[in-house]
N, C-alpha and C positions, 0 to 999 in steps of 0.2 A: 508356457507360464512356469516361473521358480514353484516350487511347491512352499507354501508358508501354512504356519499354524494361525489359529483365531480367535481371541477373546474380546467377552465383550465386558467392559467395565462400569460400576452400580456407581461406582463413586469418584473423586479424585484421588483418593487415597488408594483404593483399585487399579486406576489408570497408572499412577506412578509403581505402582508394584508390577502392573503388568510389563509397564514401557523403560525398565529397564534392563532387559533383556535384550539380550546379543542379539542386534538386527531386529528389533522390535519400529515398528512406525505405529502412531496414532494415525484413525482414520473417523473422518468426519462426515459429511458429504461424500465423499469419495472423488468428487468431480475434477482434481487434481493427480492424485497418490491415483486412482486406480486408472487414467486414460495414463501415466506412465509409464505404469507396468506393465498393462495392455500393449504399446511400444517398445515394452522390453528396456526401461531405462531404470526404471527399478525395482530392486528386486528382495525387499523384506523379505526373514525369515519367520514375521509374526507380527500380523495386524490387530492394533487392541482400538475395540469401537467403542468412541467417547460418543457416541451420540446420547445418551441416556445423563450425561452430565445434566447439567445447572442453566437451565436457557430461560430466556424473555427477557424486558426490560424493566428497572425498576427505580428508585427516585429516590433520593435520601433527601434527610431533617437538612442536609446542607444543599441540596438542591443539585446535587451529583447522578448522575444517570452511569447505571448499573448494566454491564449488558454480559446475559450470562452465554459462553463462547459459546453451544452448541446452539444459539439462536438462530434460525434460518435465515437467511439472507433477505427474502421477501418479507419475511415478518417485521425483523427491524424496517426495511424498507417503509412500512405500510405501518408503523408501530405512532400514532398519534404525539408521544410523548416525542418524537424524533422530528418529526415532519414540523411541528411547530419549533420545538430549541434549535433543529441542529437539519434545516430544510438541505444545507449544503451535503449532509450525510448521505440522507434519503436520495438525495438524485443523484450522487455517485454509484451507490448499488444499483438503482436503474438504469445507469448507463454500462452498466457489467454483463456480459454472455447475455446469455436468452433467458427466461421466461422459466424456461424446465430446469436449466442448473442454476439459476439463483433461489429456484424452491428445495432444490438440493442442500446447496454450500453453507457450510457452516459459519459465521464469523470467525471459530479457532482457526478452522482453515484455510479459510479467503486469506487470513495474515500471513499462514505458512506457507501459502502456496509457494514454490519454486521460482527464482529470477529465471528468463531462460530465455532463447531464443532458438529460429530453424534448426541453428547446427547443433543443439544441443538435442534435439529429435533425432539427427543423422551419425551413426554409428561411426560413417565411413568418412565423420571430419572431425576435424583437432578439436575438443573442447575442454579446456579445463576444470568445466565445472564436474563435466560428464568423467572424467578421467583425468586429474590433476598432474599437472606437467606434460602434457600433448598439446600444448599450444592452443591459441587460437585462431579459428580461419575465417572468422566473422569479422576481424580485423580488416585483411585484406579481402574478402570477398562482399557480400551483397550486405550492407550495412546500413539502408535507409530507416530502417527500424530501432535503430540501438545509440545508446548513450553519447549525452554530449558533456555530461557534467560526473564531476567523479570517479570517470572508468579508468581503467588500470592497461597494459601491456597484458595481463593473462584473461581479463574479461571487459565483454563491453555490451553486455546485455542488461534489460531495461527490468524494473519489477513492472508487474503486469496488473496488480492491482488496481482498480479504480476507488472504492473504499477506503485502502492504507493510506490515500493520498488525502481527503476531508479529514481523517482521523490523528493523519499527521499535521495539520492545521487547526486541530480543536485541542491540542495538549491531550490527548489520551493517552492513558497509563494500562500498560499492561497489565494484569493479576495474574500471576505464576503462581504452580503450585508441582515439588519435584521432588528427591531424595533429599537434598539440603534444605527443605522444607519450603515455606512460604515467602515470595518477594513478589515487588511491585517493579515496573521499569515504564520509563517513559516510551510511545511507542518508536518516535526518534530515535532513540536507543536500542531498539530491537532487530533490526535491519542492520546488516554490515554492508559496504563500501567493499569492492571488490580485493584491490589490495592483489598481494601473490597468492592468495587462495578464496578464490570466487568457489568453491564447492561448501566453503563455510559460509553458509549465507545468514544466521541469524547470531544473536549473542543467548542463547540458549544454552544450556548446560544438558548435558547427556540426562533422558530420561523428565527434561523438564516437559510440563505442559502447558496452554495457555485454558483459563478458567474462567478469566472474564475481562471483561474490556470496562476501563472507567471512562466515563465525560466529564471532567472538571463542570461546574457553572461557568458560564461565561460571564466576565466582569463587568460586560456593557452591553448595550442593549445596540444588536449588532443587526445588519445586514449579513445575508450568506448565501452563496450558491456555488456551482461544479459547473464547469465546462468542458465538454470533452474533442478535442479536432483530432478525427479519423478519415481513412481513407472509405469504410461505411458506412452506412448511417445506422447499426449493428452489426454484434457477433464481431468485433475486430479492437484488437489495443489502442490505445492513445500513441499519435505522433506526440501531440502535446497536451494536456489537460491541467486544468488550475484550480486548485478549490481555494475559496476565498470567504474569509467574513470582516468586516471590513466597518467603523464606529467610527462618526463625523460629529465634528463638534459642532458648536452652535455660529462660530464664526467661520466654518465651510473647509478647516482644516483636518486630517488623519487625528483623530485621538486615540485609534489603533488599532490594529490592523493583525491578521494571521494569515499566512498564504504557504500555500504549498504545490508542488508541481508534480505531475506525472509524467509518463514517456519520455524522462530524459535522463535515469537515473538507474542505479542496480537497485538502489531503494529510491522510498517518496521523499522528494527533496524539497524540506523544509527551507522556503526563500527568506533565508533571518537578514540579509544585504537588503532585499528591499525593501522588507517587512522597517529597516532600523532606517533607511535612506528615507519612509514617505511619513510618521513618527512624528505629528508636529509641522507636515506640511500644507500645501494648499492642496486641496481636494482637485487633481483634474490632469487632462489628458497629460501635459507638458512633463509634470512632477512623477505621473506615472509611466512614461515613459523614460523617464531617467533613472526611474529605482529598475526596473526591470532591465536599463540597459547594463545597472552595475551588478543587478544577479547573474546575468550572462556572460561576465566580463572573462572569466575565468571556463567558459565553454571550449571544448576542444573537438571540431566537429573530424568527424571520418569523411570518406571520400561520398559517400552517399546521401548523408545527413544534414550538412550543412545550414539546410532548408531549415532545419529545426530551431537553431539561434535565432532568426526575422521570427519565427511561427510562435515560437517560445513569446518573445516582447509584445508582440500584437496581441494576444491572448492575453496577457497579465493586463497591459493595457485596456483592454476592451471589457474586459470582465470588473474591473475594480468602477470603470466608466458606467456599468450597468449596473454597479451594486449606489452610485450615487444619484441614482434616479434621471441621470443625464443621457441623450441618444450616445451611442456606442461612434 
């Protein structure tokens, strides 16, 4: 183990003092930052502990839900205000790790956590996120796990989120708070696209922190749910997962829709192709099979994955089919 120093920060204004220090990392839960260091992949020279930050949820005069970052993961999970606006949230964090590390993880954290995959565990192969410009062997090697939408020639690993993916479907805005003081970002904007440097995984500024997470009101009185298709029925990432909420008119057409995807992406990929393809259409298998065929159109599967593009449709399909009250 690196030897690192340790504070623990009262405020966010502490936290930014602390975290911008040479090799400084926030740490939340720990359930990410410290199984890596554990494996020796990182190696901060000073962990400042945000857990004493700003947490629970809370409801503004406009009907915005507030979620302060150091909230635990089962709480929001289990938090009433969540369960009835935003049911698709709630069952994304239930379908995340176990039981002990979602009583751990923190919302700041669950965002920050790392895109990553096997090779990026294994010292003794190319990663570039691990080591920028040593290639990557996830390309040519064991790839049934990894990106089919977005990925790049230096990474093709997946974010591992099940959370970031409802949250990127509900328009939630980030609340930052850093040395250049305070901003908002959408969380669609927060997650970078791999590009020629997958080691930069967020649009974060040095020393920035995340404070609290916003939920817009929802403009319509929606259906919503998470679906996750994994190889266990726990403890394992999304091949494909879809959060969706999903408002029918009274003539049985889309009056509009948010959807987003997991397991196919370096970040959660907001489906704005078929979110704009279903938009005014008829409610049903046919139409959503064709919005879903034109969010995949631009997939590029690896040698292992391929599975993912059919896995990806049937899932959009079938989940948009169960939020219209119709058999799947």
């Amino acid at each position: 183990m690196t030897p690192f120093s340790f504070a623990r920060a009262a405020d966010p204004a502490a936290a930014v003092h602390e975290g911008v220090q040479a090799g400084a990392r926030y740490l939340g839960g720990g359930t990410n930052l410290v199984d890596l260091m554990r494996e020796g992949i990182e190696h901060p020279a000073r962990l400042v502990d945000v857990t004493a930050l700003p947490a629970g949820v809370s409801t503004g005069a406009d009907g915005a839900v507030t979620i302060g970052a150091a909230t635990k993961n089962t709480a929001l999970a289990a938090d009433p205000v969540i369960r009835a606006r935003y049911p698709l949230l709630a069952r994304a964090i239930l379908a995340g790790a176990s039981a002990q590390i979602r009583n751990m993880a923190t919302v700041g954290g669950n965002i920050l956590q790392r895109t990553r995959c096997a090779y990026f565990y294994d010292p003794a192969t190319a990663c570039n996120k691990r080591a920028p410009g040593s290639g990557c062997d996830a390309i040519g090697g064991f790839n049934r796990m990894h990106a089919i939408l977005g990925a790049s020639p230096a990474c093709v690993a997946t974010h591992p989120s099940d959370m970031c993916v409802a949250l990127a479907a509900l328009d939630a805005i980030v609340h930052l708070d850093g040395p250049a003081g305070a901003r908002r970002l959408p969380l669609t904007e927060l997650h970078r696209l791999p590009g020629d440097r997958p080691d930069l995984e967020t649009a974060l500024a040095p020393g920035e922190l995340i404070v609290a997470v916003e939920l817009p009101p929802l403009p319509f009185a929606v259906r919503s749910t998470y679906r996750k298709v994994r190889d266990r029925a726990s403890y394992a990432f999304a091949l494909v997962s879809v959060a969706a909420a999903l408002d029918l008119g009274a003539d049985g057409t889309v009056r509009n829709l948010r959807l987003a995807l997991g397991g196919v992406a370096h970040k959660p990929w907001r489906a704005r192709i078929a979110e704009a393809e279903l938009r005014g259409a008829p409610a049903d298998v046919a139409h959503f099979r064709a919005a879903a065929e034109a969010e995949l159109a631009a997939a590029a599967p690896l040698r292992d994955n391929g599975f993912k593009i059919e896995l990806a449709k049937r899932t959009i399909a079938a989940v948009l089919t169960e939020l219209t009250g119709e058999p799947a």
